[in-house]
C-alpha positions in Angstrom: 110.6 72.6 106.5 110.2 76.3 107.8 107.4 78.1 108.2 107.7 80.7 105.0 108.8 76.8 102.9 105.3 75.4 103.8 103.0 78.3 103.5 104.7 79.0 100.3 104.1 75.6 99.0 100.7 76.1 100.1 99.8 79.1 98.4 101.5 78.4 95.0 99.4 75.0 95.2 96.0 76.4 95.3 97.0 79.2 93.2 97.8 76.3 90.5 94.3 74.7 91.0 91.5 77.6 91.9 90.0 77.1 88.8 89.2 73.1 88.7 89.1 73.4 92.6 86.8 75.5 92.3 85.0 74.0 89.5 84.6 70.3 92.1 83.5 71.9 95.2 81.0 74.4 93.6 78.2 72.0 94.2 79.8 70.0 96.7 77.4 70.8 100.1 74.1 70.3 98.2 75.7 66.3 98.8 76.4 66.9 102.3 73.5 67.2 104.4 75.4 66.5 107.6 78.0 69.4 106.9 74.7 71.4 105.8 73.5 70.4 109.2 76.6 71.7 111.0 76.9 74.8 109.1 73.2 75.7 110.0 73.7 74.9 113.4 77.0 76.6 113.8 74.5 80.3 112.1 71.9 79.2 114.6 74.2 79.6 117.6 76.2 82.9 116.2 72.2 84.7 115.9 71.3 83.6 119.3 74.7 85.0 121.0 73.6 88.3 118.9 75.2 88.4 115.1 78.0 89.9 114.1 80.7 89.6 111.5 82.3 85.7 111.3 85.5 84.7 109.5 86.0 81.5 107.3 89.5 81.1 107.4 91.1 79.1 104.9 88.1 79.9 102.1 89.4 78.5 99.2 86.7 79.7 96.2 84.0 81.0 98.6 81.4 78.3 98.4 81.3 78.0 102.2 81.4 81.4 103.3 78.2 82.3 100.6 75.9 79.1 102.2 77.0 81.5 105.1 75.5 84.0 104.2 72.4 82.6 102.9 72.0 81.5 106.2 71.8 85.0 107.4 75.4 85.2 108.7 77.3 88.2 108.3 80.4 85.7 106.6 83.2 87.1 104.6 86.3 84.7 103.5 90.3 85.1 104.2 92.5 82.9 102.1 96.3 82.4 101.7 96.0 82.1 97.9 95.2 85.0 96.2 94.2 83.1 92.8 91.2 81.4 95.0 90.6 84.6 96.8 89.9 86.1 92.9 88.5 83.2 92.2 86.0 83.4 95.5 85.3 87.4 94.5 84.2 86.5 90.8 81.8 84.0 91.7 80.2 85.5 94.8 79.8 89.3 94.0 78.7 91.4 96.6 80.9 89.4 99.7 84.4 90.4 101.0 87.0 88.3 100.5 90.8 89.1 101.6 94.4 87.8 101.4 95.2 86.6 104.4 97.4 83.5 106.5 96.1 82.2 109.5 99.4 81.8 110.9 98.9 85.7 111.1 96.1 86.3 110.8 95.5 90.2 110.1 91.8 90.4 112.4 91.8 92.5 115.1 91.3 91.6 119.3 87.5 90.2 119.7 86.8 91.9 115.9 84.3 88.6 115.2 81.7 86.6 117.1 82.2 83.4 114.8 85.2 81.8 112.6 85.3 79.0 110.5 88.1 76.6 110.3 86.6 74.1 107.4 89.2 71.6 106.9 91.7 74.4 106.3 94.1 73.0 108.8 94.8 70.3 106.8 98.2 71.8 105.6 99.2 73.1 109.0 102.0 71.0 110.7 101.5 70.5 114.6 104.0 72.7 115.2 101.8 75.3 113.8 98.8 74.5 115.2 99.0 76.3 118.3 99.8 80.1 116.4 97.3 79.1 114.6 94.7 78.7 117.6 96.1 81.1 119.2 94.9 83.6 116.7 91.7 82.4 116.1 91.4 83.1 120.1 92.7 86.2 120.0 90.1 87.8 116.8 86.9 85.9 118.8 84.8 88.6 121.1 84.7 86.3 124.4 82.5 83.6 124.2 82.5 83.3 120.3 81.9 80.4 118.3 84.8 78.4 116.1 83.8 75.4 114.6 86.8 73.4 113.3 86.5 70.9 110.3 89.5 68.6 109.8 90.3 64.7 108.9 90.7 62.3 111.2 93.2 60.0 111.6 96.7 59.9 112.3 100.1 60.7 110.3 100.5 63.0 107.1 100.9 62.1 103.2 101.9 64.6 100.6 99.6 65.3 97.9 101.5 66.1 94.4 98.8 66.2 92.6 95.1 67.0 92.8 92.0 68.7 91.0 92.5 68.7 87.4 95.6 66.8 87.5 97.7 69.9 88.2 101.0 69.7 90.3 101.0 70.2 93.7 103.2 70.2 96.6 101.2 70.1 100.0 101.2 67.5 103.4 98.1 66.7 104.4 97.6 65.8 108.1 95.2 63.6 109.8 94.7 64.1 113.3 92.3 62.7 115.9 89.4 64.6 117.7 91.0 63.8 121.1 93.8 65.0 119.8 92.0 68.5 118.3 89.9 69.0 121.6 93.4 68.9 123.3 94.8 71.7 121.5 92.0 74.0 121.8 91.8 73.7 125.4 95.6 74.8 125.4 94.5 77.4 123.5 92.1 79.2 125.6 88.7 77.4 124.3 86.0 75.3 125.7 84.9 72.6 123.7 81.5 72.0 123.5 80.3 69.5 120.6 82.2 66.7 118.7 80.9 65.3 115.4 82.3 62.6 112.9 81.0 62.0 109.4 81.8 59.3 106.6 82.5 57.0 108.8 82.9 54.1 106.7 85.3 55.9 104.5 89.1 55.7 104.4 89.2 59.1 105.8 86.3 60.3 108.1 85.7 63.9 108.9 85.7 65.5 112.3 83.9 68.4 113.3 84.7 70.4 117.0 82.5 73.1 117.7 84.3 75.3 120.9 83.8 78.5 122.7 86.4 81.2 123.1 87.1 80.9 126.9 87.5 84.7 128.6 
């Protein structure tokens, strides 16, 4: 599949399901008090490097990017769907939210001391994966946080359906923390903390936190 056949599968996907998407994960962190945990120590660590403006790449409706910013973080949310990215603006008035792919991601050189990747990788194919890092380097100031959320395991399945029941056409792709750690350190980053959550589930969570490397 090319690149353009994959993002555009992507994007027509989550345009089909912002609403009920939205609808599932409005509520979804006040269950999650180990990803609250990670989130407040990912604002934590951006206040004591100084502040500044942090990215949330991969959005979806917003939730993430506004427990952001009730942390104090200066967060505003880049999607590839515009339908969430509406979706995102009408339920969190007041924060910025953009079109945007993270395969190019329109941010410029060392424009943000923080981004967040929150299992928005997901649809990326490894082939991808390093553009992809490669731009998150490139729009965090030197020394600037990323913290990666993602599933772990191994292989890919494609999801045709999802959130409501509506259609969709998407891989999803598991990949180890081993694995992840590998291909930020190709990418120019230092990795600094490795988490995994759900443990006992079919599909745990991984969470990398890692520094932009001068």
């Amino acid at each position: 599949m090319t690149d353009q056949g994959w993002l555009a599968d992507t994007r027509v996907s989550y345009d089909t399901v912002a609403a009920s998407y939205a609808a599932q994960v409005r509520e979804a962190l006040a269950n999650e008090p180990y990803l609250r945990g990670s989130l407040a120590l990912f604002a934590d660590l951006i206040h004591a490097a100084g502040g500044g403006p942090v990215a949330d790449v991969g959005c979806g409706p917003g939730h993430v990017t506004a427990h952001l910013h009730t942390l104090g973080v200066d967060a505003f949310g880049i999607d590839l769907s515009p339908a969430m990215v509406d979706v995102a603006r009408r339920d969190h008035t007041g924060l910025r939210f953009d079109v945007g792919s993270m395969t190019d991601l329109d941010l410029a050189d060392s424009s943000v001391a923080g981004l967040l990747a929150w299992w928005s990788l997901i649809h990326v194919p490894d082939d991808a994966v390093p553009t992809v890092l490669g731009h998150f380097w490139r729009a965090l100031r030197a020394g600037g946080l990323l913290l990666l959320g993602f599933h772990v395991g191994d292989g890919s399945r494609l999801k045709t359906q999802g959130y409501g029941g509506h259609p969709m056409n998407v891989h999803v792709h598991r990949r180890r923390p081993d694995q992840m750690a590998a291909s930020l350190r190709d990418a120019g980053f230092a990795v600094e903390t490795q988490m995994l959550t759900d443990l006992d589930q079919s599909v745990p969570g991984g969470l990398l936190f890692a520094r932009r490397r001068p």
